[in-house]
N, C-alpha and C positions, 0 to 999 in steps of 0.2 A: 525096109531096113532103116531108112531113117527115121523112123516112128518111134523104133524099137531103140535105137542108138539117143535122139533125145528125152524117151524116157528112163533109160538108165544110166548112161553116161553125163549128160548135161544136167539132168535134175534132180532124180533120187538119189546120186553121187555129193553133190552138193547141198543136199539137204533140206531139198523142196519135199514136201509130204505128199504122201498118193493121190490125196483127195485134190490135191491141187493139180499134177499132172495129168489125173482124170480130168478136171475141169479143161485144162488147156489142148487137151488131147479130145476136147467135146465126149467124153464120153457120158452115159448116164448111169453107169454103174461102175464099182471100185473092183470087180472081178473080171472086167474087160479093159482095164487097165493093165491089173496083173500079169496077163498075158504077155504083155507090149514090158511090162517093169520087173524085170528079173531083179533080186536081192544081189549084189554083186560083195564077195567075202571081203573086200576092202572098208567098202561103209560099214558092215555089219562090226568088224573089227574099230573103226574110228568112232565109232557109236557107241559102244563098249567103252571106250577108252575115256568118250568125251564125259560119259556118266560113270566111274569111275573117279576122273577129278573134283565133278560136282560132290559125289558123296565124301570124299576124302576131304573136301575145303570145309561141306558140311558139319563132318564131325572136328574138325578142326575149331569150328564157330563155338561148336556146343560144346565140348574140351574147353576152350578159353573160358567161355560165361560161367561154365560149374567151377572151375579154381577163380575166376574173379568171386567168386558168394562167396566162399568157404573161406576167402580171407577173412 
């Protein structure tokens, strides 16, 4: 249970990458992690979101620089 609860709760939550949980969890494959690292709908949701800003400030950059030239 606690395996299972810091790899989802403490790290994949937080936004440690599998491969890394793998590694601290000693595993030698990212599909015996999996097991232990369930996708929880909150990150999945905050991960969406957080990429969502990025593309929005994105096209915000390249919006500005195309009417900066066209002056």
């Amino acid at each position: 249970m606690a395996r299972h609860t810091f790899a989802t709760t403490i790290t994949l939550t937080n936004g440690v990458p599998i491969e890394t949980v793998s590694k601290l969890l000693g595993h030698n494959k990212i599909a015996t992690t999996q097991i232990y690292a369930k996708v929880i709908e909150r990150k999945v949701s905050d991960d969406m979101n957080a990429l969502k800003l990025v593309l929005t400030k994105n096209k915000e950059e390249f919006d500005l620089k195309n009417s900066e030239s066209v002056d």
